[in-house]
C-alpha positions in Angstrom: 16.2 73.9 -67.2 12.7 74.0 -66.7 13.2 74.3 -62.8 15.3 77.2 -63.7 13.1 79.2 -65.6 10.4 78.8 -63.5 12.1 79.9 -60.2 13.5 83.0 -62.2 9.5 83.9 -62.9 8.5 83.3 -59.1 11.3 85.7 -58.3 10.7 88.6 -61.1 6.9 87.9 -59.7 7.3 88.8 -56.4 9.7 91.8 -57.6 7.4 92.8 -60.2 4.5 92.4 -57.5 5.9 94.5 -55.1 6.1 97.6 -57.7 2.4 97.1 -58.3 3.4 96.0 -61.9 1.4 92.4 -61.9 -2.3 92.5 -60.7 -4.2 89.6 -62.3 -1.6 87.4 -63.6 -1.0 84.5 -61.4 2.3 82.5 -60.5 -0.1 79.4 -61.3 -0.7 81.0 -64.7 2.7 82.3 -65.6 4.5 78.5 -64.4 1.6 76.8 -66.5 2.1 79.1 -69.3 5.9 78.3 -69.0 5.3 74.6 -68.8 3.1 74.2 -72.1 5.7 76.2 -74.0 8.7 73.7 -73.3 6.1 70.8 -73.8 4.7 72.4 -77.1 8.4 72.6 -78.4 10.1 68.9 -76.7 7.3 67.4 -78.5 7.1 63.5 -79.4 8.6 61.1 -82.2 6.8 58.2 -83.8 6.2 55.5 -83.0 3.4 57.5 -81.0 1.9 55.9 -78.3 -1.5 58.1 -79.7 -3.4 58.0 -82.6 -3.0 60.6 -85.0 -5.7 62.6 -86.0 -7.0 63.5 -89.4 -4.9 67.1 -90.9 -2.0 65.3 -89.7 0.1 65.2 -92.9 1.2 61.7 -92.1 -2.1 60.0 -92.5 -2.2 61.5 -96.3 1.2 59.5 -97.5 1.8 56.8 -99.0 3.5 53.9 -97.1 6.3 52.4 -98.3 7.4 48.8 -98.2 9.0 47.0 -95.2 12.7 46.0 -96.3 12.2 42.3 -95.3 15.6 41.9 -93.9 14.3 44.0 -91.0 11.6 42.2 -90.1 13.4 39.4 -87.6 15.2 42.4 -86.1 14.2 43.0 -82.1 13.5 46.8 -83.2 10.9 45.9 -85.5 9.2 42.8 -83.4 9.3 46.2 -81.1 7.6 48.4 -83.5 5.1 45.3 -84.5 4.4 44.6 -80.3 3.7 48.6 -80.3 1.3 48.8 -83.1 -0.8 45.9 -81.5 -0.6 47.7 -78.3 -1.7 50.7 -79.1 -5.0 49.4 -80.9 -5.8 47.6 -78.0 -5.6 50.4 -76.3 -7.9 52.3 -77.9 -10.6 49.3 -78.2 -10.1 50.0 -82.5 -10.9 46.7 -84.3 -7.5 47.3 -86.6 -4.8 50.1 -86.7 -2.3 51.0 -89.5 1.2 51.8 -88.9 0.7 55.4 -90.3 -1.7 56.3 -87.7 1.2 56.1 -85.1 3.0 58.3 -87.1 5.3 55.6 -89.3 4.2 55.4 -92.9 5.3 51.5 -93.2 2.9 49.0 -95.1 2.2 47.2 -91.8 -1.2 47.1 -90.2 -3.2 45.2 -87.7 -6.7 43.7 -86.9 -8.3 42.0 -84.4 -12.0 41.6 -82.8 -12.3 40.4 -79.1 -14.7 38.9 -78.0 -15.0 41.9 -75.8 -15.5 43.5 -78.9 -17.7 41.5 -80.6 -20.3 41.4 -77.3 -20.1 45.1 -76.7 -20.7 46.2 -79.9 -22.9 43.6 -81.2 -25.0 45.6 -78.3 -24.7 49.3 -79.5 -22.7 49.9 -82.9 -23.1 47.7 -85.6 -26.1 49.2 -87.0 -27.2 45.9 -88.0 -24.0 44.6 -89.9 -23.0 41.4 -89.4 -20.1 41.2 -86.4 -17.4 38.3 -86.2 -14.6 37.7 -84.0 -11.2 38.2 -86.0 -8.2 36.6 -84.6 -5.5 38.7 -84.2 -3.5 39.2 -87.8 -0.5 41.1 -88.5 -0.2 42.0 -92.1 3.2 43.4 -93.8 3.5 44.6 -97.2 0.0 43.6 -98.5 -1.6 43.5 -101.7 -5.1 43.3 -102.0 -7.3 42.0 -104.6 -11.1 42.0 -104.8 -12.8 38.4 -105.4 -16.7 39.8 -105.0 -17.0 43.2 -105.8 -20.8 43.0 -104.2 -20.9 46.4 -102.5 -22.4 46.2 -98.9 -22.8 49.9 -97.1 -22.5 50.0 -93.6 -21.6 52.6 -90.6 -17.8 53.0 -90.2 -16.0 55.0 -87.8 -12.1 55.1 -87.5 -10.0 56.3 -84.4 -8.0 58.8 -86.4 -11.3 60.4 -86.9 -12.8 60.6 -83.2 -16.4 61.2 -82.6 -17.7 60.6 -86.5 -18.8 58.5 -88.2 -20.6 58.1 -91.9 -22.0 55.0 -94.1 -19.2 53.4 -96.4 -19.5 51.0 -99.7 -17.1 47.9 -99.1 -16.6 45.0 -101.1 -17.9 42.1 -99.9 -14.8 39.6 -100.4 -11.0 40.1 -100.8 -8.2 38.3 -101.0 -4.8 40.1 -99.4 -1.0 38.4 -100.2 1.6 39.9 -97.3 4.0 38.5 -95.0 2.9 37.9 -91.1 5.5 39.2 -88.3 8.1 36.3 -88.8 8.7 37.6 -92.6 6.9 34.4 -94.4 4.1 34.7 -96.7 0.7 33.9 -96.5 -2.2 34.2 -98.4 -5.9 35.6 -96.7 -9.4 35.7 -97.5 -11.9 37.8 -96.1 -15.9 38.0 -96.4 -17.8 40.6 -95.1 -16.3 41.5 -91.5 -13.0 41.1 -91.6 -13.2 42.3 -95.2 -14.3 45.3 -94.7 -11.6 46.2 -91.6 -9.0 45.1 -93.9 -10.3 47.1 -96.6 -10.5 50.0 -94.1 -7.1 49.8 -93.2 -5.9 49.4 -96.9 -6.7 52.5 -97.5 -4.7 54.0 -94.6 -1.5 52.4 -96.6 -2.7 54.7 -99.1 -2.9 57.7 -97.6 -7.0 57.7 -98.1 -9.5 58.1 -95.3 -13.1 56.6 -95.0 -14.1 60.1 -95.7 -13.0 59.9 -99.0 -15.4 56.9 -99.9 -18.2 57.9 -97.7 -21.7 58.7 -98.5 -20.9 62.2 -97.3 -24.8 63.4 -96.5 -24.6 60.5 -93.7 -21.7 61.8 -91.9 -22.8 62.4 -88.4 -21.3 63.1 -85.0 -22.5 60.0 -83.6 -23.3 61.2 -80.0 -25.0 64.2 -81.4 -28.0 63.4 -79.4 -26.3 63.2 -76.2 -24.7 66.6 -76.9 -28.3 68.1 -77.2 -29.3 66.3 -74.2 -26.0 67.5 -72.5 -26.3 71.2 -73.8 -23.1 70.9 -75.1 -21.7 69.8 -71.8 -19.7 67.1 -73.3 -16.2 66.4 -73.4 -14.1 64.0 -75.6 -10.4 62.8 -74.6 -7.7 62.0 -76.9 -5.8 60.0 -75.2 -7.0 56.1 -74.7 -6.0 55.6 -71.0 -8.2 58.1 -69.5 -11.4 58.2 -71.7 -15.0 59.4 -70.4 -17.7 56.7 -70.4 -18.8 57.6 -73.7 -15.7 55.9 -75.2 -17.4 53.1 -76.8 -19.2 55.7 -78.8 -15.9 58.1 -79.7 -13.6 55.1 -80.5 -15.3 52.8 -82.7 
């Protein structure tokens, strides 16, 4: 249909050009114009293979529970292979299901060591980094065992290019079932606490905004954009991110 449309504007362009009607619009223009209309309106269902960005009303629900029946099912060992994918993706150190658009009490951690060695380098702002096996957590509940507050910088990929100091506590304890439907039982100090923590919240529909020390909120290449003079552009999508990605995607 697309093909359609835009031949019929090519040929009302030339008629139209002819007459002396259209001076400064191109046929570039017009078939772009054309194209981001359709694509605006076809749109994209969930499970996205983006992260959603904060406004987007799904990131404010509340997830619901994971019938546990489904879990064994091929669609959702699809869903749970998708989730993992897409934080990996975007280099995020744990992702929720409701950032992909599916308000599900599922999320996901891990730290690499590719992780862990590049951002032992250049974001941890002195906290303490460990390498987190990968973990996939379904209908958790999380209780804390040392509510010992440690503040730290914390960034999120649902909130590109910020980031702002947040209070954690420093040891939890989290009851859910793992992607074959049994349960387990995990403890987490420091680290791993404080991802878990972080995506805990997403089940909630809360952001780290919400907890943060708000007067430390800070674009956190804010230097390079003076240094830049603005000149500085930030991609949404994790395949094709500039070389400041390590900075945009914590």
């Amino acid at each position: 249909m697309l093909k359609v449309v835009i031949q019929s504007v090519f040929a009302l362009k030339n008629g139209l050009s002819r007459r002396g009607i259209v001076r400064n619009y191109s046929y570039d223009s017009m078939v772009n114009s054309i194209k981001n209309y359709f694509a605006l309106r076809a749109g994209v269902t969930p499970p996205y293979n983006h992260v959603c960005q904060v406004g987007d009303p799904v990131l404010r629900l509340q997830a619901e529970p994971v019938d546990l029946e489904t879990i064994p099912t091929p669609e959702f060992q699809k869903f749970i292979e998708h989730l993992i994918a897409v934080m990996r993706n975007y280099d995020a150190y744990g992702l929720a299901a409701s950032q992909i658009g599916v308000p599900l009490q599922v999320f996901v951690i891990e730290t690499s060591e590719k992780n862990y060695e590049e951002n032992l380098k250049t974001t941890s702002a002195g906290q303490p980094l460990e390498i987190v096996p990968l973990r996939v957590f379904i209908n958790p509940k999380m209780k804390i065992i040392d509510y010992k507050i440690f503040t730290y910088p914390e960034a999120c990929v649902s909130i590109c290019g910020f980031a702002a100091h947040v209070p954690r506590a420093k040891s939890i304890r989290i009851d859910a079932f793992d992607v074959s439907g049994k349960p387990f039982v995990w403890n987490a100090v420091g680290w791993p606490a404080r991802i878990a923590q972080h995506e805990m919240d997403h089940l909630q529909g809360k952001l780290y905004t919400d907890k943060m020390d708000p007067k430390t909120l800070s674009c956190v290449v804010w230097d390079l954009v003076n240094f830049k003079e603005g000149k500085l552009a930030m991609d949404y999508r994790p395949h094709t991110r500039s070389k400041f990605r390590s900075f945009f995607y914590t």
